[in-house]
Each structure stands twice: as C-alpha cells, then as structure tokens.
C-alpha positions as CSV (number, residue, x, y, z in Angstrom):
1,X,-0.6,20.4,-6.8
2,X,3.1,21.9,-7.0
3,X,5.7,20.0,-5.9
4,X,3.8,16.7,-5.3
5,X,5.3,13.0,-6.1
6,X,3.2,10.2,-6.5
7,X,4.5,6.9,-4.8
8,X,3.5,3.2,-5.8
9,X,3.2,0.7,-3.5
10,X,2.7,-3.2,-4.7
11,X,1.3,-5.3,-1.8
12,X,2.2,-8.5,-2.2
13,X,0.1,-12.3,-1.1
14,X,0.6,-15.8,-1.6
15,X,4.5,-14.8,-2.2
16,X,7.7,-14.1,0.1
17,X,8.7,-10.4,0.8
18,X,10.6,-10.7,-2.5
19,X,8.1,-12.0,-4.3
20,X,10.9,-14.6,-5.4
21,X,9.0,-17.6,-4.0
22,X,5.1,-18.7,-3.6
23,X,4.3,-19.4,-0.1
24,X,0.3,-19.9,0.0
25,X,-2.4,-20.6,-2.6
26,X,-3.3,-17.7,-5.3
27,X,-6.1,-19.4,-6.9
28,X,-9.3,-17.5,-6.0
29,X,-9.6,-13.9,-5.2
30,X,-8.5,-12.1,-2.5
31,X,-9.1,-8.6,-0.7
32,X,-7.3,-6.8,2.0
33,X,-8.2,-3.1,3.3
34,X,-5.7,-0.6,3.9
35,X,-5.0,2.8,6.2
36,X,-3.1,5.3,5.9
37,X,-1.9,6.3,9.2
38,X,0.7,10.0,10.2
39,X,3.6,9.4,11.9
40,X,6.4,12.6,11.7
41,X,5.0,12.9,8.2
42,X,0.9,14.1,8.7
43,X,-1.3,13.4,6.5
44,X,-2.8,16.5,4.4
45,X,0.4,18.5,5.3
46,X,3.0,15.7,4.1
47,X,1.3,13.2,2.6
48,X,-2.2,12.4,1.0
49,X,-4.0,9.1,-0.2
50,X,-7.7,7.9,0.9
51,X,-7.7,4.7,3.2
52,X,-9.6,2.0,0.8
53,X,-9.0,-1.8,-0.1
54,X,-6.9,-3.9,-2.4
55,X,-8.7,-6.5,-4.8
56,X,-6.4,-9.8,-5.7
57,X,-8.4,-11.6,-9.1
58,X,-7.8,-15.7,-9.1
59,X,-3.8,-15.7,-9.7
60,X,-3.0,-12.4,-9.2
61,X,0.1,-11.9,-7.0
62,X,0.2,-8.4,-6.8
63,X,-1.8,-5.0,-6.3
64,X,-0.6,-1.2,-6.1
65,X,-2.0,1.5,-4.1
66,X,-0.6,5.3,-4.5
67,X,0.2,7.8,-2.2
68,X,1.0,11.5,-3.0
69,X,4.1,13.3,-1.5
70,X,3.2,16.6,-0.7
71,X,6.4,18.1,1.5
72,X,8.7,20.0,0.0
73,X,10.9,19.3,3.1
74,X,14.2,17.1,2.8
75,X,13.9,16.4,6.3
76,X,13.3,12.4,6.6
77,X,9.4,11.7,7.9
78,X,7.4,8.7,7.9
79,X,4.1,7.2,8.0
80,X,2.1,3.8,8.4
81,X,0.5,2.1,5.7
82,X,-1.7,-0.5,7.9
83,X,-3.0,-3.6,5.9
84,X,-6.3,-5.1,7.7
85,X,-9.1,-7.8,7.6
86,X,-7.8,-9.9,4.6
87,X,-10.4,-12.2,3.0
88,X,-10.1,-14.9,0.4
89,X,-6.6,-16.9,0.1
C-alpha cells in the first residue's frame, strides 16, 4: 500500500517501563492478548493491524507486535493498543 509505515511495538514483562530493571520472575512462558482499538486515528482509514496475542518463551523479556500507518495526514491522531488476560509469569 502507498504511503504506509510500519510501526514496532516491544511489550515488555517481568521488567520496569525501561526495561532497565527486573521486577517479577521470567522463567516460564508467558502470553498476553492484545486489541487494537480507534481513537481520532480509525482503524482501516488510519491505521491497520489484526487484534491477536503475544507469546513470552522461558526468559524472554520482550515481544513485538506491528502496526501499519496508513494516513497520509500530518494531523496528530491516536489510538489504543489494549493488552488483556495475561497468563503464565
């Protein structure tokens, strides 16, 4: 698609918001599930990415999702990435 930036997003677990310093235990898998969810920016119009889940393996501090950019606007617009129903540690 024309036009169209790709965004990666690392969600974080078992670390701080800088990932600087370990806060719970990383040593068995973990899952969490995501949405994507319009704001100003709508999704199909401004943005695009399917809703799915994250998979942590034992150790693993970090996962990425992507979402695609699809205005050509400059005007500032937003949307929700939700994160939901966690499982493992």
């Amino acid at each position: 698609m024309a036009n169209t930036t790709s965004v990666d997003i690392a969600v974080y677990r078992g670390v701080n918001a800088d990932a600087t310093q370990r806060l719970g235990p990383t040593d068995s898998p973990a899952t969490v599930y995501y949405y994507l969810l319009s704001a100003s920016a709508v999704w199909g119009r401004d943005f695009a990415g399917a809703n799915g889940s994250l998979g942590f393996s034992a150790g693993v501090t970090v996962s990425h999702l992507s979402i695609d950019i699809l205005s050509t606007t400059y005007a500032e617009k937003n949307f929700t990435i939700q994160l939901l129903s966690p499982s493992g540690e």
